[in-house]
N, C-alpha and C positions, 0 to 999 in steps of 0.2 A: 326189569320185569315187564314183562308183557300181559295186564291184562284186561277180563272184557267187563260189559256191564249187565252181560247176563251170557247164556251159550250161545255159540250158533251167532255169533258180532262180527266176527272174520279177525278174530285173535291171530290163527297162523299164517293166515295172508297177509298181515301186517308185519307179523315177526318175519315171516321170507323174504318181506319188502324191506323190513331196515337191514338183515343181514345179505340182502342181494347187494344196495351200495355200498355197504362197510365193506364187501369185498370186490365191487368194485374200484375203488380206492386204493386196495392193496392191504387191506386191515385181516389179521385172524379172527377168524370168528369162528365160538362153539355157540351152539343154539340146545339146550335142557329142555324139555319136559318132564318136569317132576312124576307125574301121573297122567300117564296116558289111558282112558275110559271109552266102554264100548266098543273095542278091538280085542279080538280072538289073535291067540298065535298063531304067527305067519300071515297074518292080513296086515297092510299096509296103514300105519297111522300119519300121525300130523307132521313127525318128523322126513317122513320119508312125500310128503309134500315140499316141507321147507329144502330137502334135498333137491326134487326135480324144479322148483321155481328157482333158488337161487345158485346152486350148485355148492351148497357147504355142505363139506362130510363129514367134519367134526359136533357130531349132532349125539345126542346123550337121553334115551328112555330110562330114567330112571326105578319105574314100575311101571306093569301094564294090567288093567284088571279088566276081561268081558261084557261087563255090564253097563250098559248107559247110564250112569249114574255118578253121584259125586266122589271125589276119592274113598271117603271112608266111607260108604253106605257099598259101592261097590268093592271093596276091600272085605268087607261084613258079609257080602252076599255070597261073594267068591270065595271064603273061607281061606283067603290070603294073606299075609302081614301089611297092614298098611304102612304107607310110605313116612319114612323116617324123616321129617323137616331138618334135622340137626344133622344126620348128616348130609340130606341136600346142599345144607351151605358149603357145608366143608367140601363136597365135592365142585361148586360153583366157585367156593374161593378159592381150589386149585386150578382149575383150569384158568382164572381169570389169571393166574403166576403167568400164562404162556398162551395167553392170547386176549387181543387188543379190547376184541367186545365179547362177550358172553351174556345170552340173550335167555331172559329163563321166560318161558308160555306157561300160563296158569293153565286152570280148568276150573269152565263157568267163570264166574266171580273171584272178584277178590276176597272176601268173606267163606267161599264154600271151604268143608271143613275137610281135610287130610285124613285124621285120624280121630278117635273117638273121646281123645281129651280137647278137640276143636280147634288143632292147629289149622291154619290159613295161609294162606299165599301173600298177605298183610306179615304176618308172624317170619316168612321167612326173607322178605325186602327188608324186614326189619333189623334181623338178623344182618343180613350184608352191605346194609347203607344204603340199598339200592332205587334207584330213584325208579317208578311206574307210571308206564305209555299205557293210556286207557281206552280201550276198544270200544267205541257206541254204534248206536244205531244210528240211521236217521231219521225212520222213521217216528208217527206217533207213540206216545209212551216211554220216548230215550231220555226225555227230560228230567225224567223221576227217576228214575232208575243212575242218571249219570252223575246227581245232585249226591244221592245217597252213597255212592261209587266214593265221592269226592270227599265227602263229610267223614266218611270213614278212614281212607288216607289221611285226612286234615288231623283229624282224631289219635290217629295213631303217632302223629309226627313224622308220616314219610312224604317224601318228596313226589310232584308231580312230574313227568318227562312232558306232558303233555296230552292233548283228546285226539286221537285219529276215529275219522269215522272210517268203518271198515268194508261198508259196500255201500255204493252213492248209485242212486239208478238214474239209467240215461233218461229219463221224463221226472223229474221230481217234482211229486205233489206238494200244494199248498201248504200242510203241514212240513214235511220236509226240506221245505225253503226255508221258510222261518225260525225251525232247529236250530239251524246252522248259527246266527246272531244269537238266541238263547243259551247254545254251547260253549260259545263263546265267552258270555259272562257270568256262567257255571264255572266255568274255568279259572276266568280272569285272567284271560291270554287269548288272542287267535287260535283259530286249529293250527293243529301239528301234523294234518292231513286230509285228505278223504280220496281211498282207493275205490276206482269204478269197480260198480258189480262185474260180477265173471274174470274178474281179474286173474284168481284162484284159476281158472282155464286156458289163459295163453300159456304158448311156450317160452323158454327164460328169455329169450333174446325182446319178445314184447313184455314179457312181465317188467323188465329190468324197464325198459323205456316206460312203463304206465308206473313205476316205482318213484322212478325221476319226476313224473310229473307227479305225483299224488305224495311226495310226504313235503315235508317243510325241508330248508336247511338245515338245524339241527338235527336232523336225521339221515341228511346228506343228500338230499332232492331240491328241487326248484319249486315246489306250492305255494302259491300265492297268496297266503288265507285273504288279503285283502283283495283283491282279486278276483278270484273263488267268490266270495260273498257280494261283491258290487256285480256280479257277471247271474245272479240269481234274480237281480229286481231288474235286467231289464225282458 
């Protein structure tokens, strides 16, 4: 599970950046969005990014509803059935029968609600065992927001993959230096990444190279979280 700690964290450019080396590697990879928001049919969403950055086309919109909004408020609005978590799983645990990784992308939060009995994206990791990579910011205000992200996981009983920050900018501010150590002991682990802003803009053959450097090894890259963070103080 792929998720952020609010909208707009660079969720899908994390999720094209783990499934770019998984298939670098030679691994299958299916990439889900349960709820895809805010796109009109025939305009282009987040899958069909995670297509042009890493080249997997085994890629799965399970619902799509026009409204920028959360699954079940844009499900409400659009006068459309909201997205069924119970079969999500079922559909993620088949495809995991016949391929290596299967990468499910929330929307927003891990907390925001599916449907109008307040299923979550917590509710369906849960459902599958499945451990969740957490999207932050870096800038001011990620602290609170990646604390409560966390508390809520811990809460649930699911497992952490790890914090990738999702857009790191080439000049980071004093606050955004300091994150980084903070993050870290929100976590109680190193990062598990931080992809540069505009990332989401290269073509695959650069994305793939800024993937390698921006995630950790378990993710299948070279980032150095110790590294990374000694390379901020001087």
């Amino acid at each position: 599970m792929v998720s952020g700690t609010d909208t707009g964290v660079g969720k899908t450019v994390v999720s094209a950046a783990v499934a770019a080396l998984a298939v670098e590697r030679g691994a299958s990879v299916a990439v889900v969005k349960p709820a895809q928001t805010g796109v009109g049919p025939g305009e282009p969403g987040d899958l069909d990014e995670v297509i042009r950055l890493a080249g997997v086309r085994s890629t799965f919109e399970l619902a799509r509803f026009p409204d920028p909004l959360s699954p079940a408020a844009a499900a409400r609005t659009s006068g459309l059935p909201p997205v069924s978590l119970a079969e999500a799983a079922v559909r993620v645990a088949e495809l995991a029968e016949s391929h290596r990784l299967v990468i499910v992308e929330g929307a927003g939060g891990l907390l925001v609600r599916f449907d109008e009995d307040g299923a979550t994206l917590a509710d369906l990791a849960r459902r599958l065992g499945a451990p969740v990579l957490v999207v932050a910011r870096a800038a001011l205000g990620t602290l609170n927001h990646t604390a409560l992200t966390l508390e809520a996981l811990a809460a649930r009983g699911l497992d952490l993959a790890g914090v990738v920050i999702g857009s790191w900018p080439a000049d980071p501010d004093l606050a955004e230096r300091c994150n980084v150590a903070d993050l870290e002991m929100l976590a109680a682990r190193p990062l598990a990444g931080a992809l540069p802003a505009g990332a989401g803009d290269l073509d695959r053959a650069q994305f793939a190279e800024v993937s390698r450097a921006g995630l950790g090894p378990a993710l299948g890259g070279a980032f150095d979280a110790a590294a990374f963070r000694d390379g901020l103080s001087r």
